[in-house]
MARKELUM-112934 format. One record per residue (C-alpha): residue number from 0; x, y negated, z negated. Coordinates in nm, 3 decimals, always signed. Each point is the difference from the previous one (the first is absolute). Layout:
MARKELUM-112934
+-----+---------+---------+---------+
|   n |      px |      py |      pz |
+-----+---------+---------+---------+
| NUM |       X |       Y |       Z |
...
+-----+---------+---------+---------+
end
This chain:
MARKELUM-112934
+-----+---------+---------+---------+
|   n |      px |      py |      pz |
+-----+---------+---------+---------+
|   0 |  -5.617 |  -8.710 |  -4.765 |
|   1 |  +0.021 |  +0.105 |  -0.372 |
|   2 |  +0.369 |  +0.176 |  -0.095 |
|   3 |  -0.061 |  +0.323 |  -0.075 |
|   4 |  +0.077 |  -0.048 |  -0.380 |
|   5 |  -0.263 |  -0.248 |  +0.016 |
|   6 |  -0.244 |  +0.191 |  +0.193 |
|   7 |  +0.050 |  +0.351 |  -0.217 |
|   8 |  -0.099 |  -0.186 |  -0.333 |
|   9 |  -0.303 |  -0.187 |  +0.170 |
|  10 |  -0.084 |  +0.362 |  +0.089 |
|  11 |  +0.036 |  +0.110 |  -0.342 |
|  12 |  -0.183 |  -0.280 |  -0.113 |
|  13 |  -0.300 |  +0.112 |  +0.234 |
|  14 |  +0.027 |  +0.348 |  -0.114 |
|  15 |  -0.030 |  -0.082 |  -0.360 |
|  16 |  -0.320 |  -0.214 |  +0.006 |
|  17 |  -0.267 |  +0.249 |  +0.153 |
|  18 |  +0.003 |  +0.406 |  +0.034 |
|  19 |  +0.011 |  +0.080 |  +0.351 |
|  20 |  +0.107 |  -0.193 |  +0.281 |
|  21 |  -0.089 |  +0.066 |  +0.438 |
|  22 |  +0.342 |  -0.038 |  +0.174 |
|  23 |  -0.163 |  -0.233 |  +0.220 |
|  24 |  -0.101 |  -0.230 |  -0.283 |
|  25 |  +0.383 |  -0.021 |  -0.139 |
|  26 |  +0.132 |  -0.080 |  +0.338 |
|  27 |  -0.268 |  -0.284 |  +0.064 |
|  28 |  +0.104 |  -0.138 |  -0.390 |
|  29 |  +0.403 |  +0.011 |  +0.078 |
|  30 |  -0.010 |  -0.130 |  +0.363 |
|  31 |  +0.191 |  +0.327 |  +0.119 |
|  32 |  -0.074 |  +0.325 |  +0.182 |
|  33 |  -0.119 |  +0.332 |  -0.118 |
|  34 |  +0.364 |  +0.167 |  +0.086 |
|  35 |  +0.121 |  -0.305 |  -0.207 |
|  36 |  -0.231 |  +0.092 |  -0.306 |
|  37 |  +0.073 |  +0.357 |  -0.008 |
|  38 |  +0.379 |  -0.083 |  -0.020 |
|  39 |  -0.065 |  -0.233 |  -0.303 |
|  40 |  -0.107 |  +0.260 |  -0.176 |
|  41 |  +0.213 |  +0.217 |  +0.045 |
|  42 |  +0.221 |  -0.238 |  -0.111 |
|  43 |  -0.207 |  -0.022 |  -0.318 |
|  44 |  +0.032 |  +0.342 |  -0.063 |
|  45 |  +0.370 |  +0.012 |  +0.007 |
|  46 |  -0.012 |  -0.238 |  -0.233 |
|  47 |  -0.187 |  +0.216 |  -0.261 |
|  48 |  -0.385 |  -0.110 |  +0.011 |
|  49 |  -0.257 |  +0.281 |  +0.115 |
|  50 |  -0.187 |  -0.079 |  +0.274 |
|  51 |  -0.192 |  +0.280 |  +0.131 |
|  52 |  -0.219 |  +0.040 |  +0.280 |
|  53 |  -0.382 |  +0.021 |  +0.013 |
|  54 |  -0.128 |  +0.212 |  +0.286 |
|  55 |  -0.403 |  -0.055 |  +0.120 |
|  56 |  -0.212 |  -0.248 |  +0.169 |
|  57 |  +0.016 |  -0.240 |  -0.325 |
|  58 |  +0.410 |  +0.088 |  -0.023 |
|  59 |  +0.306 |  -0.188 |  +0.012 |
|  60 |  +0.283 |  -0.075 |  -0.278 |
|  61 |  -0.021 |  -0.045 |  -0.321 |
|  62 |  +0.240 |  -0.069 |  -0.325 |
|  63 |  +0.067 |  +0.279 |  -0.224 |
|  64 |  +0.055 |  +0.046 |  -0.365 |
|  65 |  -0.040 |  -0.352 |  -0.176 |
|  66 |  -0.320 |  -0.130 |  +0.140 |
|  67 |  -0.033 |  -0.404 |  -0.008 |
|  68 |  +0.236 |  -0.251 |  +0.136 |
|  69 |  +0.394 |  +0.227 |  -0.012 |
|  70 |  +0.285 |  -0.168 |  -0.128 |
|  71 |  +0.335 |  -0.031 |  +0.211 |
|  72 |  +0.251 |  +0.055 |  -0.266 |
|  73 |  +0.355 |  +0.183 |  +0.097 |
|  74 |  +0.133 |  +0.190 |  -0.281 |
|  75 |  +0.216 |  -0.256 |  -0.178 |
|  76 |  -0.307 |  -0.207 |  -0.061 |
|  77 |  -0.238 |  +0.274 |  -0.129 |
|  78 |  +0.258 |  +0.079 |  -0.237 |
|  79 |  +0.022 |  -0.344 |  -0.132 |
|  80 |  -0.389 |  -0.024 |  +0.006 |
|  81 |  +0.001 |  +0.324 |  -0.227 |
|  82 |  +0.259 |  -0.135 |  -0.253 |
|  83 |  -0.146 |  -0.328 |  +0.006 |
|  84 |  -0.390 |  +0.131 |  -0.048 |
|  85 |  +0.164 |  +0.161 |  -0.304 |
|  86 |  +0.233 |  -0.244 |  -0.176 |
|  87 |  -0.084 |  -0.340 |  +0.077 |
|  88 |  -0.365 |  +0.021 |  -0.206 |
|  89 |  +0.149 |  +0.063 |  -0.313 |
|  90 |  +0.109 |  -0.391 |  -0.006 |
|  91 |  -0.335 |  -0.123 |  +0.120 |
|  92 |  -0.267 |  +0.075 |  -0.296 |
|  93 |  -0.323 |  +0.167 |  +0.133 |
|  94 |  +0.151 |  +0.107 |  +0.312 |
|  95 |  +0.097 |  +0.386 |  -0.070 |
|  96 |  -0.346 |  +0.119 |  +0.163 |
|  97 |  -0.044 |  -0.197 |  +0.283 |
|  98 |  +0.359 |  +0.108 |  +0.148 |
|  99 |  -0.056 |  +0.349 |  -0.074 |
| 100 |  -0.322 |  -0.014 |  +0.208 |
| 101 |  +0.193 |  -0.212 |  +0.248 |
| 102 |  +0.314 |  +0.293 |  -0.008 |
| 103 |  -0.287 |  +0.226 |  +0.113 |
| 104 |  -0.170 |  -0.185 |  +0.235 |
| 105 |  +0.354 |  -0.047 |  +0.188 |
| 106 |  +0.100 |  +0.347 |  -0.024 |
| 107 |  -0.312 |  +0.124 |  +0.133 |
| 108 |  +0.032 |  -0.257 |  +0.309 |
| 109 |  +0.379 |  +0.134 |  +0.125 |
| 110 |  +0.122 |  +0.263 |  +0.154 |
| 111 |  +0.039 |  +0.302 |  -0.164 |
| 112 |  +0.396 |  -0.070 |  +0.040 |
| 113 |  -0.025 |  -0.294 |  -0.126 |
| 114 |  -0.217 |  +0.081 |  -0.314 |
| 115 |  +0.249 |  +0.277 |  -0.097 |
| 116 |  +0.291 |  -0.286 |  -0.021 |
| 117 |  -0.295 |  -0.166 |  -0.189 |
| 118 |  -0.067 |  +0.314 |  -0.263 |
| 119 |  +0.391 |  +0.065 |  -0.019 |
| 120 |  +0.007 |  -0.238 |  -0.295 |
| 121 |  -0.238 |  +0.016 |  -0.234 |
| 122 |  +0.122 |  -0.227 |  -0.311 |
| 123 |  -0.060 |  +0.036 |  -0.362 |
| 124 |  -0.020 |  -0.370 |  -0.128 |
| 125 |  +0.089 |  -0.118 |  -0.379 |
| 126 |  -0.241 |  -0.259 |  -0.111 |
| 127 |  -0.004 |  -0.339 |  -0.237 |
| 128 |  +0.398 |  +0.014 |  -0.022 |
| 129 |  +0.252 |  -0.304 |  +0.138 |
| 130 |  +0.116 |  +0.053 |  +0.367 |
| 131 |  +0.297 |  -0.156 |  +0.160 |
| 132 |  +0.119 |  -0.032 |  +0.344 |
| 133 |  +0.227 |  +0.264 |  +0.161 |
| 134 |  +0.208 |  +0.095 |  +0.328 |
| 135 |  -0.225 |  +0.194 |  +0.248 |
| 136 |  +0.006 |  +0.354 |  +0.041 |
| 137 |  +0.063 |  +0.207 |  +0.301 |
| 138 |  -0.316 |  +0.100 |  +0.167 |
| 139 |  +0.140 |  +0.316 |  +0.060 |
| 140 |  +0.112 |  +0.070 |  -0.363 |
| 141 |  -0.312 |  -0.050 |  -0.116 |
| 142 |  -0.222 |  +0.186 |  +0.268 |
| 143 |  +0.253 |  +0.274 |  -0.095 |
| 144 |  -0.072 |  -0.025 |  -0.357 |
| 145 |  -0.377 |  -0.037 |  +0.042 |
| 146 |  -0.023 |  +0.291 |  +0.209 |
| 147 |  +0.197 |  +0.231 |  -0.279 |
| 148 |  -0.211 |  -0.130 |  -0.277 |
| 149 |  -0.317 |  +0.031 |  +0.192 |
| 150 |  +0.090 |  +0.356 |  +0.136 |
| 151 |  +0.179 |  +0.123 |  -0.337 |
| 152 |  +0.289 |  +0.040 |  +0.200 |
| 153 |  +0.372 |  +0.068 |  -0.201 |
| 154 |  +0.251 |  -0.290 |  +0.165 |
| 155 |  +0.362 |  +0.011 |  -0.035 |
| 156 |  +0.139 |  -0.359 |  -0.166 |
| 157 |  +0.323 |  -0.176 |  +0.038 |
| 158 |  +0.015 |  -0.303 |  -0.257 |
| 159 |  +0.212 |  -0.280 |  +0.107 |
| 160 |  +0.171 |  -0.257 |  -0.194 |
| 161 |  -0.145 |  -0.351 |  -0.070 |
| 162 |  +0.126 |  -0.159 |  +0.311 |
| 163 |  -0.163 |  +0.305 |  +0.201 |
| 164 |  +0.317 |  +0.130 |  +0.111 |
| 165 |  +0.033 |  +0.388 |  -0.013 |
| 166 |  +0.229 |  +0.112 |  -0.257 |
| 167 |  +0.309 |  +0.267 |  +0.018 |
| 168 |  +0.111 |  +0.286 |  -0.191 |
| 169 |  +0.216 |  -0.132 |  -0.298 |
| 170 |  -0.207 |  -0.337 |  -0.013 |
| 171 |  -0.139 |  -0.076 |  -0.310 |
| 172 |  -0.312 |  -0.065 |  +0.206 |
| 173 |  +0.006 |  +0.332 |  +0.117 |
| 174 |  -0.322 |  +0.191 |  -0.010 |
| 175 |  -0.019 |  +0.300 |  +0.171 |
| 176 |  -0.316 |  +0.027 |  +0.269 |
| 177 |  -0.282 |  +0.244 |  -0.171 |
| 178 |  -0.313 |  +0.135 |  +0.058 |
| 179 |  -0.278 |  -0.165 |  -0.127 |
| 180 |  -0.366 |  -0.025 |  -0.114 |
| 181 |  -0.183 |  -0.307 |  +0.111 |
| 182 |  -0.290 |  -0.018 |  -0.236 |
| 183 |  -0.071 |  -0.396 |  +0.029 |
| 184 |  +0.046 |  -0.268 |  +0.220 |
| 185 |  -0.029 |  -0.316 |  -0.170 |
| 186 |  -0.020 |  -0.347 |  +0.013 |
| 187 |  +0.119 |  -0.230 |  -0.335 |
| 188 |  +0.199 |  -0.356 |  -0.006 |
| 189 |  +0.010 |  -0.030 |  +0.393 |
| 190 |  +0.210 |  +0.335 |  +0.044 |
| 191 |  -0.067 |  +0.342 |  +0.114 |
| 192 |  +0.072 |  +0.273 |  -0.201 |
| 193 |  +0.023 |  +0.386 |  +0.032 |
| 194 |  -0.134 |  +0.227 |  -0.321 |
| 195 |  +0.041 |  +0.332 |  -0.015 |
| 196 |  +0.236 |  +0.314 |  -0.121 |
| 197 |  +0.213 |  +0.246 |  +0.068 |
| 198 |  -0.138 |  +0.361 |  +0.149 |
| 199 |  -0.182 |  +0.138 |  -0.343 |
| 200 |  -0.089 |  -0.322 |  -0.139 |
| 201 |  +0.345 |  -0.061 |  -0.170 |
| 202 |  +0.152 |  -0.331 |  +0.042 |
| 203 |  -0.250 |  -0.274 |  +0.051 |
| 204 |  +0.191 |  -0.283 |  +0.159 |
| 205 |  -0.139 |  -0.340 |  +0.095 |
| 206 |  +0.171 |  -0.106 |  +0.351 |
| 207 |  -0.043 |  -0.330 |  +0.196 |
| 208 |  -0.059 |  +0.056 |  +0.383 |
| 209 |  +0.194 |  -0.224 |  +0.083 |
| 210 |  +0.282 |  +0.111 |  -0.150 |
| 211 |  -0.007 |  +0.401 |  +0.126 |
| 212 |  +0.046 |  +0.183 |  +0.314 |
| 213 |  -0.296 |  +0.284 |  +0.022 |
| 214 |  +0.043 |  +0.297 |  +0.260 |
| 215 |  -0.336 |  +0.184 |  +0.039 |
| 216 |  -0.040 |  +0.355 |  -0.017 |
| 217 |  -0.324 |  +0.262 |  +0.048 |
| 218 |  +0.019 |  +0.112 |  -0.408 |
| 219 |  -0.277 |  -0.025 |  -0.167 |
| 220 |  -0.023 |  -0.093 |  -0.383 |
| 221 |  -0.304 |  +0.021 |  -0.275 |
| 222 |  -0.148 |  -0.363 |  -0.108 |
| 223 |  +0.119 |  -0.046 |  -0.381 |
| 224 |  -0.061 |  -0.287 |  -0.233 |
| 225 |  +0.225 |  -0.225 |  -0.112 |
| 226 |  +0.187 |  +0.008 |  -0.351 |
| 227 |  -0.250 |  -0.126 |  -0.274 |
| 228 |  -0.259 |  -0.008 |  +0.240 |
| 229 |  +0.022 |  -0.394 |  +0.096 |
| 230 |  +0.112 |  -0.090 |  +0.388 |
| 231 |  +0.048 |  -0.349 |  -0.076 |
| 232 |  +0.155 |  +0.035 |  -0.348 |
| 233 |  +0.258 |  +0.243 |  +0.112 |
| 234 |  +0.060 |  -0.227 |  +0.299 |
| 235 |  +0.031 |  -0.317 |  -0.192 |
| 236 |  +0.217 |  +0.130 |  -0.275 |
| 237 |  +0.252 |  +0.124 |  +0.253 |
| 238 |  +0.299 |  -0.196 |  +0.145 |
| 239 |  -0.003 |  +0.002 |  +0.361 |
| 240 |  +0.412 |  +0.022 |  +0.091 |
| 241 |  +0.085 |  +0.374 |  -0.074 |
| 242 |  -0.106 |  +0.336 |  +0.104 |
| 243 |  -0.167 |  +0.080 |  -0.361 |
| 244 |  -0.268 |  -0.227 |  -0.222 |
| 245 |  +0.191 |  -0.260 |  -0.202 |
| 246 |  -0.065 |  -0.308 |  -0.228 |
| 247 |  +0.037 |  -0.333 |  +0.076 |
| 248 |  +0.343 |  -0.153 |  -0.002 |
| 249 |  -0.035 |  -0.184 |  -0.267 |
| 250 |  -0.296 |  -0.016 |  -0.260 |
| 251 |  -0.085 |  -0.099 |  -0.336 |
| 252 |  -0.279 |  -0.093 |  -0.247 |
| 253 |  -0.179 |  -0.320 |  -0.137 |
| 254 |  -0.299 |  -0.060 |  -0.247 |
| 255 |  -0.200 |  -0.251 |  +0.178 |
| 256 |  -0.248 |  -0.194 |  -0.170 |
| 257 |  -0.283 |  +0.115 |  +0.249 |
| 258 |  -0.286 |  +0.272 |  +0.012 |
| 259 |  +0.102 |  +0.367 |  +0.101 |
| 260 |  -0.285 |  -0.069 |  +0.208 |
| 261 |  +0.112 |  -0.336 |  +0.158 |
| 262 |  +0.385 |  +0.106 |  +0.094 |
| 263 |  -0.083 |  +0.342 |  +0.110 |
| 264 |  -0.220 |  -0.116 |  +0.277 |
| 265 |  +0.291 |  -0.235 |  +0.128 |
| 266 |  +0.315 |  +0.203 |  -0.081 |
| 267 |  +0.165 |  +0.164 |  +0.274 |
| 268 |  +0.002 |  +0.324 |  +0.130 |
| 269 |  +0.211 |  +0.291 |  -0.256 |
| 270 |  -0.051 |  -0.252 |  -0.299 |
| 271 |  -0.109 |  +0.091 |  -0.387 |
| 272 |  -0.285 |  -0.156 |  -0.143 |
| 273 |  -0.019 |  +0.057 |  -0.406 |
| 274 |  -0.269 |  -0.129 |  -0.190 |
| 275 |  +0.116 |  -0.130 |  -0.364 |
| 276 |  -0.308 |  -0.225 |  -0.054 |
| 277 |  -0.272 |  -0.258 |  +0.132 |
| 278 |  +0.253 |  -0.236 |  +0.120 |
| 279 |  +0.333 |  +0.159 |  +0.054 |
| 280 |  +0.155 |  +0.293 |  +0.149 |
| 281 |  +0.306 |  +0.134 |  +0.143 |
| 282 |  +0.137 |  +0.011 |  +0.348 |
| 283 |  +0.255 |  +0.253 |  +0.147 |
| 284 |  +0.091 |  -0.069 |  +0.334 |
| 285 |  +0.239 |  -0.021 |  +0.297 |
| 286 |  +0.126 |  -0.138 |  +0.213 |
| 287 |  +0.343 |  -0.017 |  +0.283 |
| 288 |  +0.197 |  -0.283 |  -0.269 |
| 289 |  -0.010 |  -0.100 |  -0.342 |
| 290 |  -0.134 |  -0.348 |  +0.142 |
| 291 |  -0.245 |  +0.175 |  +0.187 |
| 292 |  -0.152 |  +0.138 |  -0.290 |
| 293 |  +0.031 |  -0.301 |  -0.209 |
| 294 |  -0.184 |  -0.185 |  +0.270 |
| 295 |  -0.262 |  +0.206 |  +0.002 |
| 296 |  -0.041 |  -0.060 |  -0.372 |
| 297 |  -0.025 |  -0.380 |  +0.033 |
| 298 |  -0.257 |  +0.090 |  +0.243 |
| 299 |  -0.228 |  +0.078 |  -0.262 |
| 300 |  +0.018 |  -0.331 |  -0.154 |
| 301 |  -0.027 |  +0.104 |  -0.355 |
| 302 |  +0.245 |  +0.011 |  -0.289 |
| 303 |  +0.191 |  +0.318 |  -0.027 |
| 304 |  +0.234 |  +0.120 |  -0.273 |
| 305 |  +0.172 |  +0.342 |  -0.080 |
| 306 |  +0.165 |  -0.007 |  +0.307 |
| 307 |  +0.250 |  +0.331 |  +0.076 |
| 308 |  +0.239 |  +0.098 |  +0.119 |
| 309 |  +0.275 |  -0.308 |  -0.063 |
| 310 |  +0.031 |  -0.025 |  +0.397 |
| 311 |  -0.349 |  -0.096 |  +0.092 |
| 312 |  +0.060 |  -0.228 |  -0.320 |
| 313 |  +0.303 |  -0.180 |  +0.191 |
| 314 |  -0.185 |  +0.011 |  +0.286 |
| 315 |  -0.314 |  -0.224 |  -0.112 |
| 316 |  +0.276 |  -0.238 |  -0.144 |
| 317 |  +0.161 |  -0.046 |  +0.305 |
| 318 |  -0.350 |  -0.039 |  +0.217 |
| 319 |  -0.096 |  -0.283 |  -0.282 |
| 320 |  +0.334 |  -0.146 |  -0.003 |
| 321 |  -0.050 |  -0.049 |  +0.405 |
| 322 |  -0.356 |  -0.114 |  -0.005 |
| 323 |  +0.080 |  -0.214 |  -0.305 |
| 324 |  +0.267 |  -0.197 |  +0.212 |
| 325 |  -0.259 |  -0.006 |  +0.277 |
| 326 |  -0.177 |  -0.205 |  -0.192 |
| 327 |  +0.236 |  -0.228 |  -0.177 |
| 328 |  +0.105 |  -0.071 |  +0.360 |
| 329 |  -0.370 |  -0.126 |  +0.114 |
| 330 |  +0.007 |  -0.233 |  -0.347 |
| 331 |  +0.345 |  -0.141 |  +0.146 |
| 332 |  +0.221 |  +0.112 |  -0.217 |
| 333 |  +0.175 |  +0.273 |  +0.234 |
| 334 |  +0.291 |  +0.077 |  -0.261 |
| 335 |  -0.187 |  +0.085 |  -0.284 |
+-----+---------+---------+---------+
end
């Protein structure tokens, strides 16, 4: 005989692909008694899915809310369908539509505890923009976070220090914990973050999830709009390591022999696109290291002068001194 795991989902199988079914019918399909049956589903109920009762001559059981074949998800996994549904499209062109419709058609086929893990995060996405890997986030963070920017509910936030350690009165990591308006959660460059402001709208502050510890509480807040109006801009132009919106680490400014039009749509995120003429512009950007920024120059592959400030200078020196002896090295001369 079937285990009774086994035997519970065959049930719910059954359930899910008519309306109503006899009792006598569902004990002929499983191979078990009536008494058997009835204790199935009550174990089917415990487990969150509705199955009600159908009195008459034509009665018998039937699934509730979700109609169609139900889908045995525990709560872990409906969360990840939900975040999944909502991020994973934006690297697949032509996608976007298709998993909202599937988000939908999963939510509706759950359990109605299971669809509010599922509606606890609802993601605002930043589109055409690079995106890098990053560590995972706690499911529980970010139901937590979801839930108090869904609700427009005020949570109180601890920032932690890079390594995700809490910091201590005195430290010069110190931040003291806050309450705070969750306008935004979004999704840029692989990472979570948190945007929102201080109670009145003072103090926007772009926060990484990963990097905060959030205690819920029952305030309520008004929806407000960012500063300057632009989610992604204000996101984008922020450094991610502090409590409160800051530039890049290091940044600079090139005129690169390229349309405004051509290194504006592969730039990355928080960079400055000025158009000088046709064929040349200039470029303000960012990055974590004077080589990172000159690397994303050469990227362009296109002669650039007017380089500033003298540090990013060095820095593309250095980068061609390296790759220059990279390729001495493959013509055999290794010393040169």
């Amino acid at each position: 005989m079937a285990s009774t795991a086994h035997r519970a989902l065959r049930l719910l199988s059954l359930l899910g692909s008519r309306g109503v079914w006899p009792l006598r019918e569902l004990a002929e399909r499983l191979g078990v008694s009536g008494r058997t049956v009835r204790r199935d589903l009550e174990v089917l109920r415990g487990l969150g899915y509705a199955v009600t009762s159908v009195r008459g001559p034509d009665g018998g059981y039937r699934l509730g809310a979700g109609g169609g074949v139900p889908l045995v998800f525990d709560r872990e996994q409906a969360l990840a369908v939900a975040v999944a549904l909502q991020t994973a499209p934006g690297s697949v062109f032509g996608l976007r539509e298709d998993a909202e419709r599937a988000l939908e058609t999963v939510r509706s086929a759950v359990p109605e505890v299971l669809r509010a893990a599922m509606e606890s995060v609802r993601v605002t996405r930043l589109r055409n923009h690079w995106e890098f890997p990053a560590p995972p986030i706690d499911p529980g963070a970010l139901t937590a976070v979801g839930v108090a920017v869904r609700r427009r509910r005020v949570l109180v936030v601890e920032v932690l220090r890079v390594d995700g350690s809490r910091a201590c009165p005195g430290d010069g990591d110190f931040v003291a914990a806050r309450a705070f308006e969750p306008q935004h959660l979004v999704v840029w460059a692989g990472r979570w973050y948190l945007v929102g402001c201080e109670p009145g709208g003072s103090g926007w502050r772009v926060l990484r999830v990963d990097r905060v510890l959030v205690r819920p509480t029952t305030a309520g807040f008004v929806a407000r709009e960012v500063p300057g109006g632009d989610l992604a801009g204000f996101v984008m132009g922020s450094h991610d390591r502090g409590d409160s919106p800051a530039r890049w680490q290091c940044s600079g400014s090139a005129r690169v022999a390229l349309p405004a039009g051509v290194v504006a749509r592969w730039a990355p995120g928080g960079s400055v696109v000025e158009h000088l003429d046709e064929g040349r512009c200039r470029l303000v950007l960012g990055a974590w290291s004077w080589a990172g920024v000159a690397g994303i120059l050469a990227t362009f592959d296109a002669e650039v002068d007017q380089v500033r400030p003298v540090e990013l200078v060095r820095a593309c020196r250095v980068v061609a001194r390296r790759y220059g002896a990279l390729a001495e090295e493959g013509g055999g001369d290794a010393e040169g």
